[in-house]
N, C-alpha and C positions, 0 to 999 in steps of 0.2 A: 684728487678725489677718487679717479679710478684703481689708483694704487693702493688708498685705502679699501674702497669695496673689493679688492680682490684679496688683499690680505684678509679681512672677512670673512668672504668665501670657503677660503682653505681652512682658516680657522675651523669656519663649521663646519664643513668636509671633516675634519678632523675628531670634532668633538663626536661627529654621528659616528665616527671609526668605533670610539674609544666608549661610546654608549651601547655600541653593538655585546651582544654575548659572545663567550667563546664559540659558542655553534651557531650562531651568524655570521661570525668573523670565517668559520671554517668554509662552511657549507654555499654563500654566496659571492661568489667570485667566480671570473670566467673559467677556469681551469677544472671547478668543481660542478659548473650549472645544471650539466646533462651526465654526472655520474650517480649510480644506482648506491646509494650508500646507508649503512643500518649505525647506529652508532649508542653508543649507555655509556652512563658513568656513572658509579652509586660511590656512595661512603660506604669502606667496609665494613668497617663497626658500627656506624648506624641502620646498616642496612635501606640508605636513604636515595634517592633516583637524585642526582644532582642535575647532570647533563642528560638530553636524550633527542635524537631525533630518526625517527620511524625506525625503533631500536625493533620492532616484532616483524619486521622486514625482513626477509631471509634472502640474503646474497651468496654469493659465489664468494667461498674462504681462504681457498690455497690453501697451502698447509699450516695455518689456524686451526683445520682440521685435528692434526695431531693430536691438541688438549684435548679433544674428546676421545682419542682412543688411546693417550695413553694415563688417563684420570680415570676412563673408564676400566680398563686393564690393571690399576692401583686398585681401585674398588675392587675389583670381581676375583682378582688372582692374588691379590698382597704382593707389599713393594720385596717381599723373602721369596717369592718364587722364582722357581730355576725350571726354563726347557730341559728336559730327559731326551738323551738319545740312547736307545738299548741295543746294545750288542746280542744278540740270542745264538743257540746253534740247533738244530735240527738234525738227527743221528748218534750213531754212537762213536766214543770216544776210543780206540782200541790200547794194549796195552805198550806198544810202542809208539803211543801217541797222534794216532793218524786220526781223522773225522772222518767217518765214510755219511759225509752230510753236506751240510750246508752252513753257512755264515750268512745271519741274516744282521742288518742295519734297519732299525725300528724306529723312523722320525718324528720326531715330536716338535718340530718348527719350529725350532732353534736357528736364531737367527746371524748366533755368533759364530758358529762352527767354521774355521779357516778365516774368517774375520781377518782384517787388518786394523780394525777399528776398538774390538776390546775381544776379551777370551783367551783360551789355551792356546798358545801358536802351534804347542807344540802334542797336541792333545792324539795325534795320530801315533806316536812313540807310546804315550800312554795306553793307546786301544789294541797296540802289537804286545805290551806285555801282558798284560792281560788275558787275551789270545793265548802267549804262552805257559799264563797262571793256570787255565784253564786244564793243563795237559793237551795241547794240540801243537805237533809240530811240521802237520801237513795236514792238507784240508782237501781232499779227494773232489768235491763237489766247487759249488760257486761263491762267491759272496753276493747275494740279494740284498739291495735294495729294497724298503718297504714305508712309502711316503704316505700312505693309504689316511692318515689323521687328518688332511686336508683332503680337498677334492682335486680334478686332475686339471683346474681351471688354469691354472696358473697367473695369465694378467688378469687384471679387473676387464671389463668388459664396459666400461664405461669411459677407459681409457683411448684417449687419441690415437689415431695411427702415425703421427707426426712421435708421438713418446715412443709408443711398443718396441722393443729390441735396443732401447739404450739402457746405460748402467742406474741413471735414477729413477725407472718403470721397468726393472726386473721384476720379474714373476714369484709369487708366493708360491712357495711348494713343501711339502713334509717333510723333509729332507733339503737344507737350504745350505749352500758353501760356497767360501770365499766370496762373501756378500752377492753372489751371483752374478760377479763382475768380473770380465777379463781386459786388459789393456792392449792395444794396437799399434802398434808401434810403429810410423810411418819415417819416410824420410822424400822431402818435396823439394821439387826443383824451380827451375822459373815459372814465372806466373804464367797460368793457361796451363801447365799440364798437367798429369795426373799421379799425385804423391804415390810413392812404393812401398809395398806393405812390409817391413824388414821382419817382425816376429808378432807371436802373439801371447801372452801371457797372461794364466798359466794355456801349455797348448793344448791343444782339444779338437781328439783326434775325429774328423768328418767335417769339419769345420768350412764353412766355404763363402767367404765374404766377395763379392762381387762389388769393385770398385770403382765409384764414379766422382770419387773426389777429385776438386779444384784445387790447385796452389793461388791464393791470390794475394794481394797485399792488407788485408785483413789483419789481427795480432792477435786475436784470438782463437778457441775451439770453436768452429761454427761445423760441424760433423753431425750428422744422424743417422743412425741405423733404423734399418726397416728388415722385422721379422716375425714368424709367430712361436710360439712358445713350442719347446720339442722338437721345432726346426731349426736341422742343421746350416741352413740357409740365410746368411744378413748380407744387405743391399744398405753399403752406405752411399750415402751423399751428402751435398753442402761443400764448405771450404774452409783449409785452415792455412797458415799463414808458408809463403811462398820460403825455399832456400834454408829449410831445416833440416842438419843431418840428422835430428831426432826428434821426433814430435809424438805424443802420446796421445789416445784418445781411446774411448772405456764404450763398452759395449754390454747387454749381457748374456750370461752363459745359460746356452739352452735347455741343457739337461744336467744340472746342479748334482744330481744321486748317481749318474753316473760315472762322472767326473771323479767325485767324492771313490767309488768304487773303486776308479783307476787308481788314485793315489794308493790309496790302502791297501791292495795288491801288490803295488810297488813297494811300500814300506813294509810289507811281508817278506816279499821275495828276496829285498836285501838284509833284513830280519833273519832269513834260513829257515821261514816256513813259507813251504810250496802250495801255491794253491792249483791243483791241477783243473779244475774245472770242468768235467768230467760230470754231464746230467747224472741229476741225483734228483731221489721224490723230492719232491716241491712240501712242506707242510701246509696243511690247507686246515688249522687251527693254531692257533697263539698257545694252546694248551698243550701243545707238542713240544714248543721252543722251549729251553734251558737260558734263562738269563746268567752273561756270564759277566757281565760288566753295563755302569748304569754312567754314562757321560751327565755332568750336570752344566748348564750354562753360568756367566755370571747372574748373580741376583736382577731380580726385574727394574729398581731402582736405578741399579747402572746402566741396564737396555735403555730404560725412558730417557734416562742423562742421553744419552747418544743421539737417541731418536730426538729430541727435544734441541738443544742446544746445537748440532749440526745440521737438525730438518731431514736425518736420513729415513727418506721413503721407502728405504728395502726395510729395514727395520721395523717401520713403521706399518705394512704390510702386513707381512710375520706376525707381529702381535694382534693387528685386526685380525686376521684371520683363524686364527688361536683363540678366540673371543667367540667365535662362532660352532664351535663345537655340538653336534645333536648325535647323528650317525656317524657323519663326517664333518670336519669342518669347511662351511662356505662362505661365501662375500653374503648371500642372502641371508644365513644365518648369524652369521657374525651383525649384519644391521638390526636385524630382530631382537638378539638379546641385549644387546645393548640401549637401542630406545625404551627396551623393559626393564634396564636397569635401572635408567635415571626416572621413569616415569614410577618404578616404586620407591622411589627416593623424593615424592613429591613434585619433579622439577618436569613443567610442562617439555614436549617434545614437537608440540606444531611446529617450532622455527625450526626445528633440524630435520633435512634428509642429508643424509650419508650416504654416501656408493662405493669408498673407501677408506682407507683408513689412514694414508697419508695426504690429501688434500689435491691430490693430481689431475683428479675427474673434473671438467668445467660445469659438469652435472650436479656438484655438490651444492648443497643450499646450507647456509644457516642464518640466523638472528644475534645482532648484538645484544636480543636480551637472552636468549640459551647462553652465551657463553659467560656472558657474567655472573647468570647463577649457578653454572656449574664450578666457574673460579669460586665462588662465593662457598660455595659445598663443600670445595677442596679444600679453602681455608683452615676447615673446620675439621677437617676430617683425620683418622688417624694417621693417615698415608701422607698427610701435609709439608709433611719436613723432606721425605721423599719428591713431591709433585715441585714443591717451592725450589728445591735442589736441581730439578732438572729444566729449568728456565734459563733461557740467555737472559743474559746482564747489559744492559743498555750502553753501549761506548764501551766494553770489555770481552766480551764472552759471544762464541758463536757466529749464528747469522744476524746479532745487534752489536758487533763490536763495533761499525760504525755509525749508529742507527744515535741520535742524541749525545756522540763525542762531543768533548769539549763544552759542554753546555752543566746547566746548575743540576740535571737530572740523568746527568754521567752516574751510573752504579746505582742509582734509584730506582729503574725501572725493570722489572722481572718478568717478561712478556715470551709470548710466541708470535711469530713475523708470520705472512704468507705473502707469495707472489705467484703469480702464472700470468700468463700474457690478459693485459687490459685489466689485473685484482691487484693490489695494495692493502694489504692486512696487517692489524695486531692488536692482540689479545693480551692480560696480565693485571701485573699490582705496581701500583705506582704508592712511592712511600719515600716521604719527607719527615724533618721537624713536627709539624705539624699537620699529616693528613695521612691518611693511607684509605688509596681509593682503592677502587678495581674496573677494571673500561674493557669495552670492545669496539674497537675503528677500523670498520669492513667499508672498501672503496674498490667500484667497480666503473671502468666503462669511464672515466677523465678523460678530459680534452689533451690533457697534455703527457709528458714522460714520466715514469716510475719515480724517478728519481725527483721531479717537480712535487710528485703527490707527496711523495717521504717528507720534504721542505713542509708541507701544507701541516700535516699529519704533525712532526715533530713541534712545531709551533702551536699547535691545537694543544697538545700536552705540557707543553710550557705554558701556555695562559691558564689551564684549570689549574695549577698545582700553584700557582703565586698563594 
């Protein structure tokens, strides 16, 4: 008898499982009890609330973020827009070819310039002939830097000091190059001592890293730099793995326009134009400069692809910032017109604040119902084949190639991920046979590991699309 009452038992253990909803199944369990989580799921095409719970909840997104500044960026600039960098010169040209001037670099927050990631690798060869299209084969004066379209902020200011001075919290700046990353190149010995700095690339002269790194038996990068924007000055610490005659680790580069400077100097000077350097008047109007060449970025389409699919925060940055355009462009401004875009677009703005533009800040807030209507917008909208384009692919592509591997909703799901410590996010379109949704499942503050929640998360998405 007792063996049947218990088989019973489970039984109905069982049947209340399978009578629960998908968002009872998700949301009531130990792992999930005490996390802060906003969540939606509409029908696309019906435009219908299927799933929801406390979707006008505004959490912490991680770089979820993104879709809001790089749909808002489709919208406001078109997916054919190209960052301009101008070449200008200031003086005159004489007849054997000398500039008794200046060479100035006019930023337009260009994010791909010296890029490893997409762009002209080789676009410095192009700005020296040029140079020489110009009739100039010595330049008396400087080459100036001029980053003046952005302000002189450089990080966000809502960013951690545990991020500032590493390669994925580089600083927006007017003039941005070689993704604002330079690599470190260690070599560590037994555990307990402190790894040797062998190079740094590319190098960058004034540079002064103070090292307090560990060798331990760790197997990963566990390294962070500490620094402020402008300063010559990084303090790393943390630890990376003991007994490497080469180990790499990426930092970023303080002053991006200067740098920029120094190459271009050099690919003159082995060019056979001399730049002497030699104070020369300064223009102190744009209506003085002679444009002598107009650098164009790849199209914005292929920035988002980048920004999107690999979650690159320097990128992601860069085009925030660029968004914010008045006098100059700022983090303040760039949040301003942007919540005025979407709110003359209809699309309430209470669930979102912003502090950034790649999702880095733990100060960010948003609502799984903001980002469903803004997927929802995007669907619609001309820019759509662009925005849909630059989505990871679930079990393929980016940061979801192993996010629902191996499972019926492998290549089905077209999302943006976000993670920072104690967030689990994702945004997008899920699309079957028969459904094509649109969700937001924002997970803050779980009992258990990232990797637990993903479990949670991916399962949730597997019972609404049956």
């Amino acid at each position: 008898m007792k063996k049947v009452c218990t088989i019973l038992a489970l039984l109905f253990c069982q049947l209340l499982i399978f009578a629960q909803s998908p968002v009872e199944r998700f949301v009531k369990n130990s792992l999930l009890e005490n996390a802060n989580i906003s969540l939606l799921v509409k029908d696309l095409n019906a435009n219908q609330i299927l799933y929801k719970y406390r979707s006008k909840s505004a959490v912490t997104p991680a770089s979820t973020m993104k879709l809001v500044t790089t749909a808002s960026a489709l919208e406001m600039l078109g997916s054919d827009f190209c960052f301009k960098t101008i070449l200008t010169i200031y003086g005159k040209i004489s007849r054997d070819s000398v500039l008794t001037g200046n060479l100035y670099i006019r930023g337009g927050g260009d994010p791909t310039l010296g890029s490893d990631k997409i762009g002209d690798a080789d676009f410095l060869t192009k700005w020296v002939a040029a140079i020489r299209q110009a009739g100039i084969n010595r330049i008396t004066g400087r080459i100036i830097p001029d980053s003046g379209i952005f302000d002189d902020e450089g990080v966000n200011p809502h960013w951690t000091w545990e991020d500032i001075g590493n390669y994925y919290a580089a600083g927006a700046y007017g003039i941005a190059y070689m993704d604002n990353t330079c690599r470190v190149v260690l070599r560590s010995g037994t555990e307990g001592t402190t790894p040797e700095i062998l190079k740094i690339t590319p190098e960058i002269k004034g540079l002064i890293i103070e090292n307090y790194l560990k060798s331990t038996k760790i197997n990963s990068d566990s390294a962070y730099f500490y620094g402020a924007p402008h300063s010559d000055l990084r303090i790393v610490r943390g630890e990376i793995p003991a007994n490497k005659p080469e180990f790499t680790v990426k930092c970023d580069i303080p002053n991006p326009a200067t740098l920029l400077v120094e190459h271009l100097q050099a690919k003159l000077t082995q060019s056979g134009i001399a730049v002497n350097q030699k104070s020369s008047e300064v223009a102190t109007s744009s209506q003085n400069l002679k444009v002598i060449y107009t650098h164009l970025s790849p199209p914005l389409s292929q920035i988002i692809t980048e920004t999107n699919v690999r979650s690159n925060n320097f990128y992601a940055e860069q085009i925030f910032r660029y968004l914010g355009q008045s006098s100059e462009a700022t983090s303040n401004h760039a949040i301003r017109n942007i919540k005025d875009f979407w709110k003359s677009r209809g699309i309430s703005v209470d669930g979102l604040t912003q502090l950034d533009g790649c999702g880095l800040s733990p100060s960010d807030a948003v609502s799984a119902e903001f980002l469903t209507e803004l997927l929802i917008y995007m669907s619609k909208s001309p820019n759509k084949e662009s925005f849909f384009k630059s989505l990871p692919v679930a079990g393929e592509s980016g940061t979801l190639s192993n996010f629902l591997k191996n499972t019926r909703l492998s290549g089905k799901v077209h999302a943006k991920s976000g993670t920072i410590s104690r967030v689990k996010s994702y945004a997008g379109y899920l699309e079957t046979k028969n459904k094509k949704l649109v969700f937001a499942l924002l997970v803050n503050n779980a009992n258990g590991t990232s990797k637990e929640v993903v479990k949670k998360m991916e399962q949730f998405l597997l019972d609404i699309s049956k």
